[in-house]
C-alpha positions as CSV (number, residue, x, y, z in Angstrom):
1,X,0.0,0.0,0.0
2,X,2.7,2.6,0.7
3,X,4.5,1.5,-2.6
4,X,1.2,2.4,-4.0
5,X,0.2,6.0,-2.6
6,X,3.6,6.4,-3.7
7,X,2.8,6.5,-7.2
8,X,0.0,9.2,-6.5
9,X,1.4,12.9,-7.8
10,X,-1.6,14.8,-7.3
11,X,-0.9,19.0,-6.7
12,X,-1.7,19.1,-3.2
13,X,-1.3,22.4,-3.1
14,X,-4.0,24.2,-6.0
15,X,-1.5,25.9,-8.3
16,X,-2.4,29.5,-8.5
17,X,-1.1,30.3,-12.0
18,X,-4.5,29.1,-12.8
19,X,-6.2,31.1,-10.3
20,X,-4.5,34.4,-11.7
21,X,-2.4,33.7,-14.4
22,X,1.0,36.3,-14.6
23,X,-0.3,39.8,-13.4
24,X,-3.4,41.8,-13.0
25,X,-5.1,44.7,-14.4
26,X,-7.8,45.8,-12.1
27,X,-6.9,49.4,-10.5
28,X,-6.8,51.5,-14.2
29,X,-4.5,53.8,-12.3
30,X,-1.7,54.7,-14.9
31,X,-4.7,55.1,-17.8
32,X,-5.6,59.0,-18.4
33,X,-9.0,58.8,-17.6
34,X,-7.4,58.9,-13.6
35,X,-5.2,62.0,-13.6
36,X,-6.8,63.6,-10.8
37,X,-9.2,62.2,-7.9
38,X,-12.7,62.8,-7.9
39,X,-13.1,62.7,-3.9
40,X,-15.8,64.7,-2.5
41,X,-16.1,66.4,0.4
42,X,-19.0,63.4,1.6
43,X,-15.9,60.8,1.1
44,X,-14.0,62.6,3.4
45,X,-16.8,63.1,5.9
46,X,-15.3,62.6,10.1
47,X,-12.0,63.0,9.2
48,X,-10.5,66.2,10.9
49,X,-8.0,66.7,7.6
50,X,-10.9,67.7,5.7
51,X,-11.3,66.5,2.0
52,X,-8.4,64.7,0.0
53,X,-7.0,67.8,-2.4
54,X,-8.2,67.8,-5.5
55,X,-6.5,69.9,-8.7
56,X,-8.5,72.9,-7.5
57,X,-6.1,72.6,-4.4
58,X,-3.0,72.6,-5.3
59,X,-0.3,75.1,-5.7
60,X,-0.2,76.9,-9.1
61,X,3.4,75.5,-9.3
62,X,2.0,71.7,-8.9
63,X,-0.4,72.1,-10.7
64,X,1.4,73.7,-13.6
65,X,3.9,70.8,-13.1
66,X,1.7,68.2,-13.8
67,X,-0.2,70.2,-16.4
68,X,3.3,69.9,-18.3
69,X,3.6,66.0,-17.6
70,X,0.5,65.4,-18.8
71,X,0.9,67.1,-21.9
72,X,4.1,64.7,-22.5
73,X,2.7,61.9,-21.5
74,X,-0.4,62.5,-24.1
75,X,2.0,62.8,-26.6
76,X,4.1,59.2,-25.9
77,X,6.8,61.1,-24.3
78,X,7.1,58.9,-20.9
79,X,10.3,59.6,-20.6
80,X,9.6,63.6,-21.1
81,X,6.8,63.0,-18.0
82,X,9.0,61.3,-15.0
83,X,11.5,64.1,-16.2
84,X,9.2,66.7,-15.3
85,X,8.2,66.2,-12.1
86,X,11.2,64.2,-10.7
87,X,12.9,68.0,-11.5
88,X,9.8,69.8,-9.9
89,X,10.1,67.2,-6.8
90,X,14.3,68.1,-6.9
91,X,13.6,71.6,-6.8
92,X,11.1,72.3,-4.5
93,X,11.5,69.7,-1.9
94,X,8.8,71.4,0.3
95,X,6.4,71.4,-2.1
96,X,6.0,67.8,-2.1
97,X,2.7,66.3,-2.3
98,X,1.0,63.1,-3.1
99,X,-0.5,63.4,-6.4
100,X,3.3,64.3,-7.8
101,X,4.4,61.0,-6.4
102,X,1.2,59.1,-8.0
103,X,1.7,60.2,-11.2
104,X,5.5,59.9,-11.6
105,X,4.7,56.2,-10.1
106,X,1.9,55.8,-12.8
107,X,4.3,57.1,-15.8
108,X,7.3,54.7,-14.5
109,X,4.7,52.0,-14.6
110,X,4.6,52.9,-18.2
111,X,8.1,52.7,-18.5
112,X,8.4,49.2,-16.7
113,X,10.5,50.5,-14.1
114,X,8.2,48.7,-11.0
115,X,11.0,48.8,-8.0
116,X,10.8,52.7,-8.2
117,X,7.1,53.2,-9.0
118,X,6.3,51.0,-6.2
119,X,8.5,53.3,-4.4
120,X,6.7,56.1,-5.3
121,X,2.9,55.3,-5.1
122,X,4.0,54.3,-1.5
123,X,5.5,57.3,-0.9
124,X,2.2,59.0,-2.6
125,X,-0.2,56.8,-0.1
126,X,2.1,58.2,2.8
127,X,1.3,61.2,2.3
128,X,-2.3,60.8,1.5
129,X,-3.9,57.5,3.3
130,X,-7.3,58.0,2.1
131,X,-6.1,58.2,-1.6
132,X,-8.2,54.6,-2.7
133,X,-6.8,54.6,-6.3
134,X,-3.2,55.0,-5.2
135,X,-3.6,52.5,-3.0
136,X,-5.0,50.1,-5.7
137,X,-1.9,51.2,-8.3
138,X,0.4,49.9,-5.9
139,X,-1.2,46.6,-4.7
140,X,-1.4,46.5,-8.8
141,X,2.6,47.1,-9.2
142,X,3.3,44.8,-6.0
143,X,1.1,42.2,-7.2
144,X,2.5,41.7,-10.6
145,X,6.5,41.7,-9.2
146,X,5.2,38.7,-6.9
147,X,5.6,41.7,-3.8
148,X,2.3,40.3,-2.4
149,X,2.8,41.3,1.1
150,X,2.7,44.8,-0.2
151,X,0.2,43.8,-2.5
152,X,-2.0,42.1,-0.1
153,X,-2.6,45.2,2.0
154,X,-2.7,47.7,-0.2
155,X,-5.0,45.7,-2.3
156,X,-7.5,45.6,0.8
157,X,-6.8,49.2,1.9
158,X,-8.1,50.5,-1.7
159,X,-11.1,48.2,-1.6
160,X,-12.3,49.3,2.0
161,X,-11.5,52.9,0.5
162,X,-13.0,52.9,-2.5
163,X,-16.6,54.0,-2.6
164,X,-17.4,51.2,-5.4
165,X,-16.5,48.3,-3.4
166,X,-15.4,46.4,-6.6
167,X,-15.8,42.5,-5.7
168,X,-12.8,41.7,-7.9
169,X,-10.6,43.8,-5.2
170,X,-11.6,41.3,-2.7
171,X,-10.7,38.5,-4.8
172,X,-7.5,39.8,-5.2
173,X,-6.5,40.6,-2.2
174,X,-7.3,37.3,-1.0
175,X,-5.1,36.1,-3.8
176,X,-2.5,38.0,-3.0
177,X,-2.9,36.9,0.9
178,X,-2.8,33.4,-0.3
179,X,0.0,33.5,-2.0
180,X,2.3,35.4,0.3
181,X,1.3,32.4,2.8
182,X,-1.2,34.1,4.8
183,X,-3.7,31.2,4.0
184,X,-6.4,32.1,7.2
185,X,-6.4,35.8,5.8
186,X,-7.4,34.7,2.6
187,X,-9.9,32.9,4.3
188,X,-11.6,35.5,5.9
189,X,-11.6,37.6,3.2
190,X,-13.0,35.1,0.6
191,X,-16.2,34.6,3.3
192,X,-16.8,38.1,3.4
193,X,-16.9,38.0,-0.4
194,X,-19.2,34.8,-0.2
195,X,-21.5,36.5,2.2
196,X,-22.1,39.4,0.4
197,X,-25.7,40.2,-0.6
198,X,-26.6,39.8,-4.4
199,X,-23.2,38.8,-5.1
200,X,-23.2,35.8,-7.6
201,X,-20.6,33.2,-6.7
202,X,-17.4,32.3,-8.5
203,X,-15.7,29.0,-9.4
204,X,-12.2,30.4,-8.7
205,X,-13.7,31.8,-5.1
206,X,-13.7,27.8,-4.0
207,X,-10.4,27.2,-6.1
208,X,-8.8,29.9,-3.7
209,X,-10.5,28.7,-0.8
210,X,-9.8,25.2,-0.7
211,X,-6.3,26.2,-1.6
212,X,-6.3,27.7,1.6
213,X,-8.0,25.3,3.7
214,X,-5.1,22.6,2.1
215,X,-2.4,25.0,3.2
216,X,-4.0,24.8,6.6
217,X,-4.4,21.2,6.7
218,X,-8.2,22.0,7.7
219,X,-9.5,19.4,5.8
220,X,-13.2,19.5,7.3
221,X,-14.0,22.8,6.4
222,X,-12.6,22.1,3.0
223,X,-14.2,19.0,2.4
224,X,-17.7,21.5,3.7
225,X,-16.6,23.8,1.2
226,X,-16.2,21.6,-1.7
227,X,-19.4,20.6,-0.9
228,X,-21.3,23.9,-1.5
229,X,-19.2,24.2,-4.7
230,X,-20.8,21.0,-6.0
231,X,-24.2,22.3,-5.3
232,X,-23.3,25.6,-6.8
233,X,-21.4,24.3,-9.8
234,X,-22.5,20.7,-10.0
235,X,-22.3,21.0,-14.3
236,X,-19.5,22.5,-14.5
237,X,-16.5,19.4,-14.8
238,X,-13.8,22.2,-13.7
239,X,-15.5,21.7,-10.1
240,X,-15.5,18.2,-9.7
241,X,-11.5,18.1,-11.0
242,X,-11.3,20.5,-8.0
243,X,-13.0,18.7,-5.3
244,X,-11.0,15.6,-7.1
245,X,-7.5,17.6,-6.0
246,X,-8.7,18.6,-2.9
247,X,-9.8,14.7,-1.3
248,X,-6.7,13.6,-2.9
249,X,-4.4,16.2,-1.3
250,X,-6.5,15.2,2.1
251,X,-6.0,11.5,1.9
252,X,-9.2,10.9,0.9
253,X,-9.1,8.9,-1.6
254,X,-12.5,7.3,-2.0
255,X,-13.8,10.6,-2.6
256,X,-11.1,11.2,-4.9
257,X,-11.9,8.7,-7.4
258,X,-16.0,9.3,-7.4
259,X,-15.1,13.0,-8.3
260,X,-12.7,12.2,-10.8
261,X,-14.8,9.5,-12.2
262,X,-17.6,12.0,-12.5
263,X,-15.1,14.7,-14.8
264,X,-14.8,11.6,-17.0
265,X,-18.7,11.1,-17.2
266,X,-18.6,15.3,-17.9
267,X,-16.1,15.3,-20.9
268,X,-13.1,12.7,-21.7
269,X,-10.1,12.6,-19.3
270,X,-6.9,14.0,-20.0
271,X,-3.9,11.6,-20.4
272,X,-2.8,12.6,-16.9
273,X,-6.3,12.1,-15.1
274,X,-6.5,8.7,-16.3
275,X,-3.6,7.8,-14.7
276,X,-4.3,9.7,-11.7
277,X,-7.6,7.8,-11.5
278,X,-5.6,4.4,-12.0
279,X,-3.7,5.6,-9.4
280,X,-6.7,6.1,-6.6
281,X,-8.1,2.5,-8.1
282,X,-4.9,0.9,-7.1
283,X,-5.0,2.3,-3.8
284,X,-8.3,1.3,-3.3
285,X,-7.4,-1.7,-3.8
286,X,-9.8,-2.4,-7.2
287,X,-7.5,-3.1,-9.9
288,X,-9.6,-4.3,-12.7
289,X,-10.8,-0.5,-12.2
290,X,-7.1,0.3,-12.2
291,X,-5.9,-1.3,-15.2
292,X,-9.2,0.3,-17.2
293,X,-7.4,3.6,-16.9
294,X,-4.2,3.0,-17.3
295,X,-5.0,1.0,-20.1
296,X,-6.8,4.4,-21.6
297,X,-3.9,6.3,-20.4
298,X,-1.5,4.3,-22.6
299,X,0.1,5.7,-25.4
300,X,3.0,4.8,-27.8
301,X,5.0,7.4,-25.4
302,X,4.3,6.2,-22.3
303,X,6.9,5.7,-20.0
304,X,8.3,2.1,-18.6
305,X,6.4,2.9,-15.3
306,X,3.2,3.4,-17.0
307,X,3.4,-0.1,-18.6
308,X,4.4,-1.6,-14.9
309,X,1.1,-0.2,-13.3
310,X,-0.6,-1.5,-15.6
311,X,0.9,-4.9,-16.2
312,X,0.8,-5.4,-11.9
313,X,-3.4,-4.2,-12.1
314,X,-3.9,-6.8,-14.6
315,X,-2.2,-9.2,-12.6
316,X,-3.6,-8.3,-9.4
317,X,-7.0,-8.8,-11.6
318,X,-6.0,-12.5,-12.3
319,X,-6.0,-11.1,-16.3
320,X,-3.3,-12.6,-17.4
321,X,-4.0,-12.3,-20.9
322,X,-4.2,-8.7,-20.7
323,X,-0.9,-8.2,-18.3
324,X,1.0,-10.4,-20.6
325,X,0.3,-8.6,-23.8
326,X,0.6,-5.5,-21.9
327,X,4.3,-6.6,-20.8
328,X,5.2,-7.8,-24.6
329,X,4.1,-4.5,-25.6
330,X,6.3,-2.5,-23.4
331,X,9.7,-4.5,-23.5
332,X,9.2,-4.0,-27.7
333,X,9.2,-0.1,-26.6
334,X,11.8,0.5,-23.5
335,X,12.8,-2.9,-21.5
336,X,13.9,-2.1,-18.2
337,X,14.7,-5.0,-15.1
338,X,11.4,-4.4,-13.6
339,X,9.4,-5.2,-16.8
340,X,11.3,-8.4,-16.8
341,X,10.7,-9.1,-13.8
342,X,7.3,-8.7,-13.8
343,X,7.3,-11.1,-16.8
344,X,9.1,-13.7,-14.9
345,X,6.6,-13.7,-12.0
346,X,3.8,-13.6,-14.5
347,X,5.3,-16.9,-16.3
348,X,6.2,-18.2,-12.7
349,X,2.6,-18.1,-11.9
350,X,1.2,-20.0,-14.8
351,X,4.0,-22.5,-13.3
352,X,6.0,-21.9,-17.0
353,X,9.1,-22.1,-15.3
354,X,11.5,-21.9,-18.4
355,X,10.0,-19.0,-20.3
356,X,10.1,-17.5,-16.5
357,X,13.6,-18.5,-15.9
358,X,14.6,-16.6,-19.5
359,X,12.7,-13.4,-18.3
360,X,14.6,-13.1,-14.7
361,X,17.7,-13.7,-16.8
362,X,16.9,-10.9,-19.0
363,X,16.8,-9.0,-15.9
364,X,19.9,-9.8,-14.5
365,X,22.0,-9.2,-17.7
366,X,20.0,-5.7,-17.5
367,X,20.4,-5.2,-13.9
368,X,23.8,-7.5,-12.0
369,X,22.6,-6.2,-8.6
370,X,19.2,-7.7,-8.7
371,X,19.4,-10.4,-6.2
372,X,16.1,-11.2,-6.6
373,X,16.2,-12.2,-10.7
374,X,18.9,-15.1,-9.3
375,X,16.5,-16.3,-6.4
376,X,14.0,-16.7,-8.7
377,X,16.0,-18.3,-11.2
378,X,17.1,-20.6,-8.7
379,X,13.2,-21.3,-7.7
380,X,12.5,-22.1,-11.4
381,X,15.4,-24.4,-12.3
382,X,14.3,-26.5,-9.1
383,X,10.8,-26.6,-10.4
384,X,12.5,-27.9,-13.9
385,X,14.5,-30.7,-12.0
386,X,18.0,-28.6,-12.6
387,X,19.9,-29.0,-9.8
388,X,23.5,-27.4,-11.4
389,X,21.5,-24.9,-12.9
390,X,19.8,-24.1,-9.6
391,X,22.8,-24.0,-7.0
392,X,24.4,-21.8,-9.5
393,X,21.8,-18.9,-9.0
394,X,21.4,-19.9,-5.5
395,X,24.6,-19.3,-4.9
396,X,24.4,-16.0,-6.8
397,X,21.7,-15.1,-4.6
398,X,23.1,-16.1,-1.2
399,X,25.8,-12.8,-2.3
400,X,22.6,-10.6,-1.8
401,X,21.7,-9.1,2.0
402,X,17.8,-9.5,1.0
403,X,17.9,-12.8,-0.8
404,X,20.7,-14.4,1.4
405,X,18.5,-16.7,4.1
406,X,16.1,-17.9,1.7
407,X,19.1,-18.9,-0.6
408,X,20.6,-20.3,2.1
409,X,17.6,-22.7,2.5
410,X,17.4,-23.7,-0.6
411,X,20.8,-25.2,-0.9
């Protein structure tokens, strides 16, 4: 049995390139259309600093300042842009102010120089902690250079600032609390998405959830969420392959194998699946279920291994027919000591002791140190009435630490 789970390589852990592939686009920060905040006095309402400046606000020098940067940036001169105002910033050092910062972060962004626009829109949030879309441009930058403790928090801040309450920002920041291995905070965040009134659930909601409860080893309250994503998504294959990962990453693997068996009902399996689900068969201890799917898994570039699982569920089946051809199949293709092997006890158990004795030979040329190969030779030359033949390999085998005693025995 430990042989077998072995052999099982599910992804325990939900890879989250699916989740959210390379990056995110969400906060719209560096686009035109958000020069300048729109923040009402009402947005600002109980805080003792008044309203978040707007334009109107500023300095005539700012202002003119970013006026200037604008006009470069609206013509593709990036470059032009950051110039401007990191001279302005240089040369009037008391005259800093937070919307300078957000826009030389926003055209560095531009420029693909993240380190120091991440800088900057920190700097820019500093100054101004009420600023919701600075916040989200730099949970954006942080996110997408994989800085998701940054990311995480300033993802969060924006979305409890920001008077849409964008859904997606939740997500997110969940992701990115997830995947700076803060699993319990991603938790909590993804129920207060869940819970939500009128919001309609999403698959990837439950991908990032049980991703989390796996990272915690909580595998009740997974197996209670995978639940409700069944009954939410019950159609859709993608969620039974999910609760499939999840019972496999928690040891379950009954419930492995009915949700996997049920993608196969939903569409055909992938290569992989089938062997996955051969896998949880033979661990189960149902090998005519096994061999089924490794048999569909099968291709002319399947590995040696491949062919061995399949050969040993056949013959754990009492198919012989089927394990042999399997067997004859694969040592046309690869042969390797183990295929011989399991040739040699396949013969040995039909009691055809010389085509058995050939195949563990075949082995040992292939393999010297398989003790084993000679044992069994030696077991099949006494079954043919070979006594030289037999004391020869026995004696072969008695060299081995594994093999020794019942060598030993035998002569």
């Amino acid at each position: 049995m430990k042989e077998q789970r072995s052999c099982i390589r599910f992804a325990t852990v939900f890879t989250l390139l699916s989740l959210l592939c390379v990056g995110v686009g969400w906060a719209g920060g560096t686009k035109e259309s958000t020069v300048y905040p729109e923040t009402s006095v009402e947005e600002s309402a109980g805080d003792e600093r008044g309203p978040i400046e707007t334009i109107q606000d500023l300095p005539r020098d700012i202002r003119m300042a970013l006026f200037k940067a604008q006009e470069r940036r609206a013509n593709g001169e990036i470059l032009g842009a950051v110039k401007i105002i990191k001279e302005f910033l240089e040369k009037h050092p008391y005259s800093e102010h937070y919307l300078l910062h957000f826009h030389l972060a926003n055209n560095l962004v531009e420029l693909q120089e993240m380190e120091e626009a991440i800088m900057h829109y920190e700097r820019a949030v500093e100054l101004e902690d009420r600023y919701a879309q600075g916040w989200l441009n730099l949970g954006e930058a942080a996110y997408n250079t994989a800085t998701y403790s940054i990311a995480a928090k300033a993802i969060e801040t924006g979305y409890r600032l920001d008077p849409k309450r964008s859904i997606d920002l939740l997500y997110y920041a969940s992701v990115a609390r997830l995947l700076n291995g803060e699993p319990q905070k991603a938790i909590e965040l993804l129920r207060e998405l869940m819970s939500a009134p009128g919001v309609e659930h999403r698959l990837d909601w439950y991908r990032g959830l049980l991703s989390a409860y796996s990272d915690l080893k909580d595998y009740e309250n997974g197996a209670e969420a995978a639940g409700r994503m069944i009954e939410k998504f019950g159609m859709d294959p993608e969620a039974w392959k999910l609760a499939f990962q999840f019972a496999a990453g928690s040891g379950d693997f009954k419930r492995a194998a009915v949700a996997l068996t049920v993608v196969g009902y939903m569409r055909p399996l992938t290569r992989e699946e089938e062997l996955h689900l051969g896998d949880l068969y033979s661990v189960l201890g149902v090998p005519y279920k096994a061999s089924y799917h490794y048999e569909a898994a099968i291709e002319s570039e399947s590995s040696p291994r491949e062919f061995e699982k399949l050969a040993s569920a056949y013959l754990a089946s009492y198919d012989v027919e089927s394990a042999l051809e399997t067997l004859r199949r694969a040592l046309d293709r690869n042969p390797t000591p183990k295929l011989w092997s399991l040739l040699g006890d396949l013969y040995y158990m039909e009691r055809d002791y010389g085509k058995s004795l050939d195949a563990f030979q075949s082995c040992a040329m292939m393999d010297p140190e398989h003790g084993r190969a000679y044992l069994m030779m030696g077991y099949c030359a006494l079954e043919m009435r070979q006594p030289k033949i037999a004391l020869e390999q026995l004696t072969r085998a008695a060299e081995f630490e594994d093999q020794r005693e019942m060598a030993l025995a035998l002569l």
